[in-house]
Backbone as numpy.savetxt, mean C-alpha at the origin, in Angstrom:
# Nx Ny Nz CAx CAy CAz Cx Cy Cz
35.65 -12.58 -2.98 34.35 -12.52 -2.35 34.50 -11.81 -1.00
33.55 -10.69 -0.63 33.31 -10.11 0.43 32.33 -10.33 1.43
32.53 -9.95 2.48 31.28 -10.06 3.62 30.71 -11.66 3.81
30.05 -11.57 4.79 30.05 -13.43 5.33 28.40 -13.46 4.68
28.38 -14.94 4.46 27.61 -15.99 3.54 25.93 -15.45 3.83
25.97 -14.76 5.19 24.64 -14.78 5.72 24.18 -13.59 4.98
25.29 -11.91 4.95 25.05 -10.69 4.74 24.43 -10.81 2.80
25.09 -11.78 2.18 25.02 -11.69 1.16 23.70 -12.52 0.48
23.51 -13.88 1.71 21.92 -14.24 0.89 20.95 -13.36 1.28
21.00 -12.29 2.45 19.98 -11.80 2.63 20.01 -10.48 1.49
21.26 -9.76 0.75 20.71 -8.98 0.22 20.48 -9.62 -1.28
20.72 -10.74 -1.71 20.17 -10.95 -2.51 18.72 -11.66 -2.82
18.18 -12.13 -1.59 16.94 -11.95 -1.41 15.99 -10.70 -1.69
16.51 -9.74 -0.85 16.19 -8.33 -0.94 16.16 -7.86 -3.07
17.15 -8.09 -3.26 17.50 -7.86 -4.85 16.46 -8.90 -5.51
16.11 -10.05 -5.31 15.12 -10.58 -6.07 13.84 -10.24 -5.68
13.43 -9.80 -4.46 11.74 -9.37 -4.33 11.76 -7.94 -4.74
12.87 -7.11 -5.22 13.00 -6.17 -5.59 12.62 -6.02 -7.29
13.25 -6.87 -7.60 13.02 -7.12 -9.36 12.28 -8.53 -9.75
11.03 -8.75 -8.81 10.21 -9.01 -9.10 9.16 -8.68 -9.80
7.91 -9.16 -10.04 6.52 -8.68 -10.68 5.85 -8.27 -9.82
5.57 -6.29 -9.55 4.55 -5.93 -8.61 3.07 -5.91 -9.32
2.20 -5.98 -8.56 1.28 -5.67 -8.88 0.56 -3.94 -8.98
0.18 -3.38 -9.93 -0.26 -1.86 -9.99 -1.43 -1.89 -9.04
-1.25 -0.57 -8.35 -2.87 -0.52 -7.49 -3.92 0.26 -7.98
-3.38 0.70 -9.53 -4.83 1.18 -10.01 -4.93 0.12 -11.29
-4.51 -0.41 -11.87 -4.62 -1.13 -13.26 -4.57 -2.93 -12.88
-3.94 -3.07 -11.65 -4.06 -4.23 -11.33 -3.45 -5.44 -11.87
-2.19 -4.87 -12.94 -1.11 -5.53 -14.03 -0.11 -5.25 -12.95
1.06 -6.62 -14.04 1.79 -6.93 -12.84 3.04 -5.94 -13.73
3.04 -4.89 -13.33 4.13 -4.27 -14.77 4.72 -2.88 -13.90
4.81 -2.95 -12.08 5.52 -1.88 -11.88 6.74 -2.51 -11.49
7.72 -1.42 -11.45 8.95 -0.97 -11.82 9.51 -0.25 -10.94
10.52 0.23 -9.94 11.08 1.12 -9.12 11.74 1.68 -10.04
11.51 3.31 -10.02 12.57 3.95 -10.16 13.64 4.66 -9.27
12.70 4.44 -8.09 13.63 4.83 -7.16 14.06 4.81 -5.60
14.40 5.36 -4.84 14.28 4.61 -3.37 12.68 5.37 -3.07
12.16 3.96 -3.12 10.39 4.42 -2.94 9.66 4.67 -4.11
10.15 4.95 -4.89 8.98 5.27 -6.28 9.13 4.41 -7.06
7.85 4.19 -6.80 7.40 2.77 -8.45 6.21 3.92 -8.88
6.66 2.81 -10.17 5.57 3.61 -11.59 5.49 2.10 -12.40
4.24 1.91 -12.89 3.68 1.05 -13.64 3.74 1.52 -15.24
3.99 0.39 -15.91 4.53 0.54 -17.31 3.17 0.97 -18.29
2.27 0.31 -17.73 1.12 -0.13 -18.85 -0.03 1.36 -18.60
-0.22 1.45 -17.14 -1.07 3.21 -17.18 -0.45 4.20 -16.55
1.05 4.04 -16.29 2.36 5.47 -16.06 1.57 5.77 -14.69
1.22 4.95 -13.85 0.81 5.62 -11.96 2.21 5.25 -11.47
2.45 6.61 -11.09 3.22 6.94 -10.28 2.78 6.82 -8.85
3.85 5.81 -7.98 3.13 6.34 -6.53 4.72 5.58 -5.32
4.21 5.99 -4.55 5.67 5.59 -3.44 4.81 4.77 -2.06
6.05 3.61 -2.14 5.93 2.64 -1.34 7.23 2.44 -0.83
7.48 0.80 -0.31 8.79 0.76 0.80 9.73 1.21 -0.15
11.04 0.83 0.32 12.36 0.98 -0.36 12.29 -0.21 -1.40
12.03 -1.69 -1.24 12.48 -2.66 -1.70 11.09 -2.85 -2.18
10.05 -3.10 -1.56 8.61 -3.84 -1.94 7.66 -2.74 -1.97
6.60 -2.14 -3.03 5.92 -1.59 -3.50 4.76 -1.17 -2.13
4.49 -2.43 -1.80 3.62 -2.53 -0.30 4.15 -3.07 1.01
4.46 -2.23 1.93 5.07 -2.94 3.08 4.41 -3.38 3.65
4.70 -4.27 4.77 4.01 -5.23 5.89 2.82 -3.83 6.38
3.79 -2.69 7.02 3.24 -2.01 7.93 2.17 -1.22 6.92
2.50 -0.77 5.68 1.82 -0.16 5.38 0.16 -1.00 4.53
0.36 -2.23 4.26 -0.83 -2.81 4.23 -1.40 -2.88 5.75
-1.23 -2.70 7.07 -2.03 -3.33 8.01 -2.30 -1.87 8.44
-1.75 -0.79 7.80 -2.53 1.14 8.47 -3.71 1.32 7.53
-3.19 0.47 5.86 -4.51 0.93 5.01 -5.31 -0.12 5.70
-5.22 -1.45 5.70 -6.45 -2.22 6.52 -7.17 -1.18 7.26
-6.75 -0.66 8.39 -7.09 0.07 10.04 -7.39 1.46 9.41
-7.48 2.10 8.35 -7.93 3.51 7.63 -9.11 2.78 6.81
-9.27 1.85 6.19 -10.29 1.10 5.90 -11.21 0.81 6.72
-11.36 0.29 7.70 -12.18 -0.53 8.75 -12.52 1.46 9.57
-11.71 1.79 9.25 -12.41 3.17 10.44 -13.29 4.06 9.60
-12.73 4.05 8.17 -14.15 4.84 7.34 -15.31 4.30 7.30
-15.58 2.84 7.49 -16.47 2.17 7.04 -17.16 2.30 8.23
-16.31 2.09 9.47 -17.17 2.63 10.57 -17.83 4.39 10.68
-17.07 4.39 10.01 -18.19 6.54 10.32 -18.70 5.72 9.59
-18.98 5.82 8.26 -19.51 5.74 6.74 -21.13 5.26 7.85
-21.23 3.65 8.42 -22.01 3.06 8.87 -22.98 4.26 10.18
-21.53 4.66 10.69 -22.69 5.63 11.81 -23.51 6.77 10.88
-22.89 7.01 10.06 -23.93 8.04 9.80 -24.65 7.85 8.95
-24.91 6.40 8.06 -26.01 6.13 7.97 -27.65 5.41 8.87
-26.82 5.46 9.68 -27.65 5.30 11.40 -28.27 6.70 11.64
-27.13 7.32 11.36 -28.09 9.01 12.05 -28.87 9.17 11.13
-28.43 9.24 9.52 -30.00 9.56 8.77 -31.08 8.83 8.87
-30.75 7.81 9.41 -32.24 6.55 9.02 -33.01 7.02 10.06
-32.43 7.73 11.31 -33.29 7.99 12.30 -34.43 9.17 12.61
-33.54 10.01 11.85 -34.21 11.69 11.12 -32.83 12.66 11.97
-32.00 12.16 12.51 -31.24 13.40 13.40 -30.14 14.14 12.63
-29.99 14.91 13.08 -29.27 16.25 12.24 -27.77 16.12 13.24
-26.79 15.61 12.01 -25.27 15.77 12.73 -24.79 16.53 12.86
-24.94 18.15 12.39 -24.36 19.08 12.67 -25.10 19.74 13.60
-26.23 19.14 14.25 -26.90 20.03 15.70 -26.19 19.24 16.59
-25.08 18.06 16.95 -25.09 17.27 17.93 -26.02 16.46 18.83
-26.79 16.10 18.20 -27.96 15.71 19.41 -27.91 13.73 18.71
């Protein structure tokens, strides 16, 4: 046996949330798969797409789509403000 007690539960932690059940983000089955450092692909509708090394969705990268979410919805909202009012967004006014 190699390396001390701590190095080894943490990568086998790492190895079980790794070959766990992800969830697909277009089919919503729990059936993706890494093939590689970063690429998962789902078994059941073949989406290909890249996420962390180990977990499909990282910490950081769920809390940028949150904050890319919340900022479209904010235009989305202003500019249904500017039409309701009659003003024209490409005159600036």
């Amino acid at each position: 046996m190699r390396y001390g007690r701590k190095i080894r539960k943490a990568v086998a932690t790492i190895e079980a949330q790794t070959r766990s059940a992800h969830k697909c983000p277009r089919c919503e089955r729990a059936s993706v798969s890494r093939k590689g450092t970063g690429v998962w692909k789902c078994a059941k509708c073949g989406y290909t797409f890249t996420g962390g090394t180990y977990v499909p969705q990282t910490p950081v990268g769920i809390t940028a789509q949150r904050a890319i979410k919340r900022l479209s919805e904010r235009e989305a909202g202003a500019e249904i403000g500017i039409e309701e009012r009659g003003e024209n967004p490409e005159v600036g006014v």
